[in-house]
LUMVO-906516 format. One record per residue: residue number from 1; residue in three letters; x, y, z of N, C-alpha, C in turn. Coordinates in steps of 0.001 Angstrom, whole numbers. Layout:
> i; aa; n.u; n.v; n.w; ca.u; ca.v; ca.w; c.u; c.v; c.w
> NUM; ALA; X; Y; Z; X; Y; Z; X; Y; Z
...
***
This chain:
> i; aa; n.u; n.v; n.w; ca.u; ca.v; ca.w; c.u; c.v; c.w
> 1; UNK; 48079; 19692; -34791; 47172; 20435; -33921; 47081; 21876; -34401
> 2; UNK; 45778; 22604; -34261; 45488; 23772; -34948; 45248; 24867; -33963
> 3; UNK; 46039; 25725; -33321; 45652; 26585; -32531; 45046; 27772; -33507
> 4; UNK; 44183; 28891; -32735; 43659; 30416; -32997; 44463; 31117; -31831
> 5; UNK; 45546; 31863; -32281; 46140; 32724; -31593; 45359; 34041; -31771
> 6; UNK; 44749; 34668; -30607; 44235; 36292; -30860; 45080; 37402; -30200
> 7; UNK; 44795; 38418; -30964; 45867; 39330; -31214; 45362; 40727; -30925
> 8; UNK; 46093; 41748; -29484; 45575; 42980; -29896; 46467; 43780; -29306
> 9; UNK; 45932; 45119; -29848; 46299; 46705; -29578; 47825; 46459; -30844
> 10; UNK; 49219; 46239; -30511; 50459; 47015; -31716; 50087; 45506; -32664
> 11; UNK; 49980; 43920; -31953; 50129; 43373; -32681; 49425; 42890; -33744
> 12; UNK; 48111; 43123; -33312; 46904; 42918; -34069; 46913; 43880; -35059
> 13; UNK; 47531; 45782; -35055; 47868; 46058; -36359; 48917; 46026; -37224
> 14; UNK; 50039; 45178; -36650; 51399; 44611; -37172; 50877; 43256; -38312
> 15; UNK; 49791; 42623; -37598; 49497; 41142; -38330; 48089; 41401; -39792
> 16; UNK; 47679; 42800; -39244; 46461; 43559; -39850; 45110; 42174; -39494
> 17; UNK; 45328; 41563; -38796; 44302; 40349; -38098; 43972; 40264; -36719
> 18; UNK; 42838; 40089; -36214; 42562; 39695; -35089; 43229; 38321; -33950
> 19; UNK; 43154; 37783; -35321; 43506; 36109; -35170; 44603; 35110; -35591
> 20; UNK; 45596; 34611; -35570; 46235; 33749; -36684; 45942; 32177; -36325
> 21; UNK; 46054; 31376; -37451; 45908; 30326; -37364; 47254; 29389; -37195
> 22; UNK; 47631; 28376; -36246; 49182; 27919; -36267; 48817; 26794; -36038
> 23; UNK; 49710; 25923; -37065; 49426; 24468; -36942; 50733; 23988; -36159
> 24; UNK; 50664; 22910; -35260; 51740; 23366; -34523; 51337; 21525; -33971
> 25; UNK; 53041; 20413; -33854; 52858; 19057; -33342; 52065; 19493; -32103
> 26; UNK; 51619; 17679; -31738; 50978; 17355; -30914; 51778; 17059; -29377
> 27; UNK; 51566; 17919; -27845; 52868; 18416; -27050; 53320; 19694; -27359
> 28; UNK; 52890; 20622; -28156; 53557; 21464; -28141; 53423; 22242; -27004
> 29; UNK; 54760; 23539; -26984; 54373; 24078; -25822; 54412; 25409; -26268
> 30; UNK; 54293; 26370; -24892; 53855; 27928; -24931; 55185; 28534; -26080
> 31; UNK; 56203; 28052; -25230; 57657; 28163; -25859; 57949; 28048; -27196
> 32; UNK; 57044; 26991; -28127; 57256; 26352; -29615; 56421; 27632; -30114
> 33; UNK; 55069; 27999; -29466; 54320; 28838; -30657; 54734; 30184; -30338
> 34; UNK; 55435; 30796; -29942; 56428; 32420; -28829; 57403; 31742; -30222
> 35; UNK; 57773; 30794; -30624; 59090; 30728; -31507; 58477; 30662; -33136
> 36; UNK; 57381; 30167; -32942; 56992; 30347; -34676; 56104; 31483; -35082
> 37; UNK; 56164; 32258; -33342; 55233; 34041; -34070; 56653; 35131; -34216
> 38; UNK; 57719; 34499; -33624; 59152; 35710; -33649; 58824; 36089; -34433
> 39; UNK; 58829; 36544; -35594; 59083; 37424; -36892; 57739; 38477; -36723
> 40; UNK; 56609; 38226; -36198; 55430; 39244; -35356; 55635; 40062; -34589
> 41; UNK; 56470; 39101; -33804; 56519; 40087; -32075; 58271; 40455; -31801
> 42; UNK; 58565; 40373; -33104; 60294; 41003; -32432; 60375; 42470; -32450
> 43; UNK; 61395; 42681; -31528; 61471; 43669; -31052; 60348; 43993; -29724
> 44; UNK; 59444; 43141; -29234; 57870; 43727; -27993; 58469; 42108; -27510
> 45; UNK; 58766; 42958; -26142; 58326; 41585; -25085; 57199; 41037; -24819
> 46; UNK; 56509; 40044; -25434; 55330; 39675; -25133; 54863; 38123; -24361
> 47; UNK; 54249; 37738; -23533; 53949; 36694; -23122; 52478; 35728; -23619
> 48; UNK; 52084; 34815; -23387; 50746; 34174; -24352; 49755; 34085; -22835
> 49; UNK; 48696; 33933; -23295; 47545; 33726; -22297; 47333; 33134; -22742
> 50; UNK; 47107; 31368; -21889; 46411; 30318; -22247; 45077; 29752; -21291
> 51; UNK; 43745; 30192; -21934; 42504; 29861; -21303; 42432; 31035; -20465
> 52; UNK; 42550; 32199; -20593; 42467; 33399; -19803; 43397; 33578; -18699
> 53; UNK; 44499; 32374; -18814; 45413; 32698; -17717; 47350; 33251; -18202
> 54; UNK; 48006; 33620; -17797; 49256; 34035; -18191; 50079; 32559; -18141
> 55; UNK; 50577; 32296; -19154; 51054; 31126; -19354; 52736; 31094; -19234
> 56; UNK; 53257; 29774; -18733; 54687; 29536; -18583; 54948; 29068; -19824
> 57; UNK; 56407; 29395; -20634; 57004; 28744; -21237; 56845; 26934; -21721
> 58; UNK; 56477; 26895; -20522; 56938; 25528; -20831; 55203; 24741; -21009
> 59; UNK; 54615; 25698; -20406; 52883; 24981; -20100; 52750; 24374; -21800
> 60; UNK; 52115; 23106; -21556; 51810; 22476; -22968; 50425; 22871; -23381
> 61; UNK; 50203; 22758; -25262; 48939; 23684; -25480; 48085; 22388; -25721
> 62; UNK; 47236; 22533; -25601; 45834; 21220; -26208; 44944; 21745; -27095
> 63; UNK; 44323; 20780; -28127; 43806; 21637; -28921; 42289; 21686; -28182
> 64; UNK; 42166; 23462; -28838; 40870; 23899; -28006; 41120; 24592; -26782
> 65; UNK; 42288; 25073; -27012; 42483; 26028; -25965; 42261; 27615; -26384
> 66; UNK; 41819; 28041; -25957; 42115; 29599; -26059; 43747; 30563; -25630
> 67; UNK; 44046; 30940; -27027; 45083; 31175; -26617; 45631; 32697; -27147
> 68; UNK; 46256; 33938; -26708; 46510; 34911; -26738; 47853; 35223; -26510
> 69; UNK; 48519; 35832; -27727; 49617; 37024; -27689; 49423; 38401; -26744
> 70; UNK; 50150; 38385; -25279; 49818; 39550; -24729; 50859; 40699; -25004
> 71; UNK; 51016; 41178; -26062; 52252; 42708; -25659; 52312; 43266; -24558
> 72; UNK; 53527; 43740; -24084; 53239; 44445; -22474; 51819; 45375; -22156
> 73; UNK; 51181; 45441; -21486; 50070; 46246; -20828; 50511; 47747; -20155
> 74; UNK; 49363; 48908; -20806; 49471; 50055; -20752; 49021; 50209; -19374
> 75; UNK; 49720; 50963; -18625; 49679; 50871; -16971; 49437; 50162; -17004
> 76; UNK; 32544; 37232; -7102; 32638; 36326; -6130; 33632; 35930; -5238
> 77; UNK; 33779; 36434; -3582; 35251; 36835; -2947; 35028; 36899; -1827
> 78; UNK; 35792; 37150; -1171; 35790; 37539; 57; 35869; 39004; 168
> 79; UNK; 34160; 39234; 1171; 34032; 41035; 670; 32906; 40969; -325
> 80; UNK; 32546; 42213; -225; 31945; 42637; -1739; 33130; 42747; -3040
> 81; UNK; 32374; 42753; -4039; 33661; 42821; -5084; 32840; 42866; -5958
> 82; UNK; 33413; 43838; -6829; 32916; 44001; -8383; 34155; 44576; -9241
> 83; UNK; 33873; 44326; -10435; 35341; 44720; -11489; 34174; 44347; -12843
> 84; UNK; 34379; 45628; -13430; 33889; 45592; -15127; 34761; 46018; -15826
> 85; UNK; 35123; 45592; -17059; 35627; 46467; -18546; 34395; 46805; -19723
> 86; UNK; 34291; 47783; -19610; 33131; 48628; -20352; 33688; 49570; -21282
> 87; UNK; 32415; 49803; -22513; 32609; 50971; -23074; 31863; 52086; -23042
> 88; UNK; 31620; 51863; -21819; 30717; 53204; -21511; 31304; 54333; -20160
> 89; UNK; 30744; 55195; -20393; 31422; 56338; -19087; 31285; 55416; -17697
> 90; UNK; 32667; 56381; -17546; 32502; 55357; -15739; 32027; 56659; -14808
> 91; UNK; 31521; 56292; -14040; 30560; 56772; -13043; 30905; 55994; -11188
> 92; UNK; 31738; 57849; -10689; 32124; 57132; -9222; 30990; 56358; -8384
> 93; UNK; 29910; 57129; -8465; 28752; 57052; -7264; 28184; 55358; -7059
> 94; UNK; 28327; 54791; -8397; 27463; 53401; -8413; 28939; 52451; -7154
> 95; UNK; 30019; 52605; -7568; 31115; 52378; -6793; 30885; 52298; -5588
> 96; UNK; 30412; 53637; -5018; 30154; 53842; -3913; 29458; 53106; -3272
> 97; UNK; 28364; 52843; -3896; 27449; 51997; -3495; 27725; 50672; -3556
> 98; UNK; 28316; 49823; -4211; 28719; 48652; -3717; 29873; 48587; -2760
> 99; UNK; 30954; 49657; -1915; 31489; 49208; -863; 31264; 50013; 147
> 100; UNK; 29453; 50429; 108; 29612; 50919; 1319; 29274; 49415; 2483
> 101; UNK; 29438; 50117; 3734; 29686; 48655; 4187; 29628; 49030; 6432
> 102; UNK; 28991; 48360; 6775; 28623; 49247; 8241; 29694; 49133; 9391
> 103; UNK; 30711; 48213; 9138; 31524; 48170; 9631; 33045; 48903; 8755
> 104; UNK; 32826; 49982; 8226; 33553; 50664; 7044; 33533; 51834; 8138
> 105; UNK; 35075; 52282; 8305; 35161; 53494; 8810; 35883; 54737; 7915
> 106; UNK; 35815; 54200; 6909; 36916; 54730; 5276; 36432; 53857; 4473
> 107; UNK; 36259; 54923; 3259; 36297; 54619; 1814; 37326; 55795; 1176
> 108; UNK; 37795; 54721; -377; 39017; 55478; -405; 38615; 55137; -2321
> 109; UNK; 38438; 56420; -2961; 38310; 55661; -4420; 39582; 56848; -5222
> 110; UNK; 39976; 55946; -6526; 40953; 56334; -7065; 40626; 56642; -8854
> 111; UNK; 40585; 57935; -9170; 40343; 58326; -10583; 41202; 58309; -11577
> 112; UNK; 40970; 57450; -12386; 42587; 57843; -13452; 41887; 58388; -14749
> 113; UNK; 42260; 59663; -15123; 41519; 60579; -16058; 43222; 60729; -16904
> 114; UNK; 42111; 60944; -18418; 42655; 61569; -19824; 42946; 63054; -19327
> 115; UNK; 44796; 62931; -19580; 45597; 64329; -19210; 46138; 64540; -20574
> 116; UNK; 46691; 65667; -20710; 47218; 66672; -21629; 46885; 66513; -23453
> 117; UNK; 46316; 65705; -23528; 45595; 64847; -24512; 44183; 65025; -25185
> 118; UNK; 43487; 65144; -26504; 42201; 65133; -26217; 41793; 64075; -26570
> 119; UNK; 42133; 62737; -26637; 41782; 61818; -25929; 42884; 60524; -25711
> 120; UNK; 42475; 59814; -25282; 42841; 58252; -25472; 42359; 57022; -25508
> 121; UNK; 42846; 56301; -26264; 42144; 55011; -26965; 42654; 53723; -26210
> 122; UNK; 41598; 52996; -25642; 41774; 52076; -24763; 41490; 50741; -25556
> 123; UNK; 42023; 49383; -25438; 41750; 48309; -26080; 41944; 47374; -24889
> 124; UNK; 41365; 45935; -24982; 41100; 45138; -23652; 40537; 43698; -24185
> 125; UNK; 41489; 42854; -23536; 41220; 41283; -23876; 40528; 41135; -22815
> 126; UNK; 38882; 41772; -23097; 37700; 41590; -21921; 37995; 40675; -20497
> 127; UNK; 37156; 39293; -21253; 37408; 38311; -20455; 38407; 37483; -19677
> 128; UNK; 39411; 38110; -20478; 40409; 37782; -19050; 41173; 39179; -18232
> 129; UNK; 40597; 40283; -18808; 40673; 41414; -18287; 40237; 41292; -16732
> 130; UNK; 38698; 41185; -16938; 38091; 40861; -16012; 38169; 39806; -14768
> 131; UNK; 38936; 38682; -15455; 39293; 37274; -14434; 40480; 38034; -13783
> 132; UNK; 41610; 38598; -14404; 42941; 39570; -13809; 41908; 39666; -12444
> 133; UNK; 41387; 41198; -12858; 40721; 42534; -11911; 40559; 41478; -10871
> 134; UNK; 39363; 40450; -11148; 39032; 40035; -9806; 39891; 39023; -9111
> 135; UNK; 40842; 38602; -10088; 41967; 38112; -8651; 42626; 39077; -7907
> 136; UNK; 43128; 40682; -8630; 44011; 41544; -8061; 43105; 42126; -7105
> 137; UNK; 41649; 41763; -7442; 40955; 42601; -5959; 40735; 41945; -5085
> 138; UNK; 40182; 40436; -5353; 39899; 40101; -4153; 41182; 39772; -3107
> 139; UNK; 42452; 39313; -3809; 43797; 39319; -3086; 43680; 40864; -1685
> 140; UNK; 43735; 41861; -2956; 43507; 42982; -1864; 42761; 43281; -653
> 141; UNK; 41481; 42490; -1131; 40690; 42550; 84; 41027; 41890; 1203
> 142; UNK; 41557; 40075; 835; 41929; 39599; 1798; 43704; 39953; 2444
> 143; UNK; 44255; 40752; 1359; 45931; 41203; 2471; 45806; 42062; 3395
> 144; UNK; 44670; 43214; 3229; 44318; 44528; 3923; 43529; 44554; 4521
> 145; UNK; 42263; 43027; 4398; 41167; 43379; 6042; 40331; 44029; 5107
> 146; UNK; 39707; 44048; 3446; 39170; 45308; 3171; 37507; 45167; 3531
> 147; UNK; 36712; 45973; 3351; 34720; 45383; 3636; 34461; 45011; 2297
> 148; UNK; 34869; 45574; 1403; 34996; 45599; 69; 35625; 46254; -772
> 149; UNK; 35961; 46017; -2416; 36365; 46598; -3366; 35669; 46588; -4542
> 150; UNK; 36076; 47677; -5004; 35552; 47557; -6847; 36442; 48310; -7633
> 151; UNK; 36392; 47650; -9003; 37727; 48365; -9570; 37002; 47766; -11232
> 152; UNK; 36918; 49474; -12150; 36405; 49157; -13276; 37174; 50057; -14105
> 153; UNK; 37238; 49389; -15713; 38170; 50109; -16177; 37233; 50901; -18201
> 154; UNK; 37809; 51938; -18594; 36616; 51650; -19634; 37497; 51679; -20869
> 155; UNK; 37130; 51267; -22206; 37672; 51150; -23482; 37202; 51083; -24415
> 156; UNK; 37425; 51782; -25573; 36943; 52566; -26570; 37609; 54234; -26421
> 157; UNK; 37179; 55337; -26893; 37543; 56663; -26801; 37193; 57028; -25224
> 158; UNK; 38317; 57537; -24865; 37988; 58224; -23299; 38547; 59593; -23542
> 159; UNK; 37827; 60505; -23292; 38292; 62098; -23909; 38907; 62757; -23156
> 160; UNK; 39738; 63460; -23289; 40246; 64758; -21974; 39390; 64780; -20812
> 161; UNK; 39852; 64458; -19708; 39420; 64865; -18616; 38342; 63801; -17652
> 162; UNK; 38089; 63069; -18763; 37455; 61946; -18291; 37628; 60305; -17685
> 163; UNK; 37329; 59592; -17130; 37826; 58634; -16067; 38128; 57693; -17137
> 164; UNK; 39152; 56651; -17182; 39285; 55711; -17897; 39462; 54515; -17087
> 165; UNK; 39322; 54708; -15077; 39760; 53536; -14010; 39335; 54163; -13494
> 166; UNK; 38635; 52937; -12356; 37973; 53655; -10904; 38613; 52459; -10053
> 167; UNK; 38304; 53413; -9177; 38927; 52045; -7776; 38160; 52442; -6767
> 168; UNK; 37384; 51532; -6273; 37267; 52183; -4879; 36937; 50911; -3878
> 169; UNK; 37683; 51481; -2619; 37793; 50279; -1144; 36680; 51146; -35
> 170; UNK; 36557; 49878; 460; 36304; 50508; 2057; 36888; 49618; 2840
> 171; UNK; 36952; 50240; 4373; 37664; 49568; 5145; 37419; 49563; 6437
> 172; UNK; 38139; 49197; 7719; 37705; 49831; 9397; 38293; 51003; 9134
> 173; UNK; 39521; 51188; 8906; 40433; 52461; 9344; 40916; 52785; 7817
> 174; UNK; 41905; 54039; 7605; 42067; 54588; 6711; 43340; 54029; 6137
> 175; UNK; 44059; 53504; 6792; 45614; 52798; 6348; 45516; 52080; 5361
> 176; UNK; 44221; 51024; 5614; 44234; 49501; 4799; 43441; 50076; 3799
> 177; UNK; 42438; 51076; 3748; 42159; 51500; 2558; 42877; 52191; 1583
> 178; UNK; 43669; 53020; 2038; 44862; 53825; 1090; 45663; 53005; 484
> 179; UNK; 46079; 51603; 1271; 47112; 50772; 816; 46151; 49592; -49
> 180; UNK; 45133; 49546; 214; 44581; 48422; -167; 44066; 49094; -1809
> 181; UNK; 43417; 49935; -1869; 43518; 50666; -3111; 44476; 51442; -3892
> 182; UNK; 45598; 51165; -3610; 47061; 51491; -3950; 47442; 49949; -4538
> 183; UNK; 47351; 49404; -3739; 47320; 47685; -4615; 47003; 47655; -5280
> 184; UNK; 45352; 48236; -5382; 44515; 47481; -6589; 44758; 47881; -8124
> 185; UNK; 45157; 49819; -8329; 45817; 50546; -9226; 46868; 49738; -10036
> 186; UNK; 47995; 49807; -8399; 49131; 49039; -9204; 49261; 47830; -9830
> 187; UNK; 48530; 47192; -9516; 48408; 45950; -10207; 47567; 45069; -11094
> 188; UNK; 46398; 46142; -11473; 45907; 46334; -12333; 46394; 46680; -13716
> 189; UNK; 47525; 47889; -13530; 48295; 48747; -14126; 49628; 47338; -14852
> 190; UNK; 49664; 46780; -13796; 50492; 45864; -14053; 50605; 44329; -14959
> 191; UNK; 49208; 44056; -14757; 48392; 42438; -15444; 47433; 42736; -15826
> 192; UNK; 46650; 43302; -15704; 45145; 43472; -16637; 46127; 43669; -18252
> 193; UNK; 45371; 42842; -19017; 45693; 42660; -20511; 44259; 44138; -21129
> 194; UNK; 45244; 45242; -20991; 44702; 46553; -21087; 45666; 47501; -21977
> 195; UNK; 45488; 47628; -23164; 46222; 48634; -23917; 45849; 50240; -24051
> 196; UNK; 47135; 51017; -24069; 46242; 52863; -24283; 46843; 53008; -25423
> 197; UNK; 46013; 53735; -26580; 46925; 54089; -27464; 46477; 55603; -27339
> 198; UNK; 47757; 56367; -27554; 47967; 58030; -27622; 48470; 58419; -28891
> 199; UNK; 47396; 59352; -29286; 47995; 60040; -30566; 48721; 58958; -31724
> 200; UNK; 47833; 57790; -31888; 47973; 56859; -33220; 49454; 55757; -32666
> 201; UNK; 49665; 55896; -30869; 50932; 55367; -30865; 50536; 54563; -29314
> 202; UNK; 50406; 52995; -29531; 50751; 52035; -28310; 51330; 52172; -26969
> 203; UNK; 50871; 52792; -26123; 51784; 53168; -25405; 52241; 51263; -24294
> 204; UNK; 53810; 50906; -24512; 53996; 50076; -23463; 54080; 50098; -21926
> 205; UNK; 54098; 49541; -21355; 54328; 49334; -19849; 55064; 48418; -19297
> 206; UNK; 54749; 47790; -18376; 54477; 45958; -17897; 54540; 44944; -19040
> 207; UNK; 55425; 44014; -18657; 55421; 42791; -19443; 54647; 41929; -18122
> 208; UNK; 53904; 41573; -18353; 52710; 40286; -17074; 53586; 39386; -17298
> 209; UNK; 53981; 38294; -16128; 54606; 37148; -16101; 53699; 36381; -15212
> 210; UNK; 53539; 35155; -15611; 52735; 33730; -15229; 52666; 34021; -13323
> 211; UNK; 52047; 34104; -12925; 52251; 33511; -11379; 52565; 32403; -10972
> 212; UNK; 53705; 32749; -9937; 54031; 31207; -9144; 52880; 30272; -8705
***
């Protein structure tokens, strides 16, 4: 069986490839191909994404799966909901406008801007970037009661001073929005398959582990 392992942000310039090719028996599991990339990924705790999802050890691969080396990560729903990974400037106001909401007595949005730096370099396994965001938001919406959320992140060059994450909730009251967009940060920060690199150097975070 022939997997395409894809590869990014330290490991993709460790392998100088996007991609590797691993021929690997038929049954294999997450565990067998984590043991025939060691000599890649030693020294980086890394976990695999299989089909855009965070994979167990033990999950078996089929051929024709999509499958990904994640290195740790740098930092339709119930509700409105939106979540993009873009390479273009992020912009609060459009935000705004998807959670405003008439039973919203609070909105609560959250900026994460390029500090002491003149810039930083963002990298992003898009499509399951995006599948992350919108489970970590819509969860939020439904733990906190929210009217809605949106939460977008951008990659490519983000320069001094400029947004590289937006978040923004609305809510009835101000509690479930502060907390509910405090969720969405952290755990974004936490599983979105999102790399920063600073000054020519990877910065790690979070190792993502499979959900129960």
């Amino acid at each position: 069986m022939n997997v395409s392992v894809l590869l990014f942000a330290g490991l993709r310039e460790r392998a100088g490839t996007s991609a590797l090719e691993l021929e690997l028996p038929d049954g294999a599991r997450v565990s067998d191909a984590l043991e025939r990339l060691g000599e890649l990924t030693a020294g980086l705790p890394v976990v695999m994404a299989v089909n855009h999802e965070y994979a167990a050890a033990d999950h078996v691969l089929e051929a024709g799966d999509e499958v990904a080396l994640i290195p740790p990560v740098s930092g339709g729903s119930v509700g409105a909901l939106h979540v993009r990974v873009t390479d273009q400037p992020l912009r609060v106001d459009p935000l705004l406008d998807v959670v405003r909401d008439p039973r919203a007595g609070a909105v609560v949005t959250f900026t994460g801007v390029t500090r002491e730096v003149p810039e930083l370099r963002y990298e992003a396994y898009k499509e399951m970037a995006e599948r992350e965001m919108t489970e970590i938001v819509a969860r939020a919406i439904e733990t906190h009661g929210l009217c809605a959320a949106a939460a977008e992140h951008r990659v490519g060059v983000v320069p001094l001073s400029e947004p590289s994450v937006l978040v923004a909730v609305s809510a009835p009251h101000r509690g479930e929005a502060f907390a509910g967009a405090r969720e969405i940060i952290d755990e974004l920060k936490a599983r979105a398959p999102i790399w920063k690199q600073e000054e020519g150097e990877w910065v790690s975070g979070a190792t993502p582990q499979p959900r129960p």
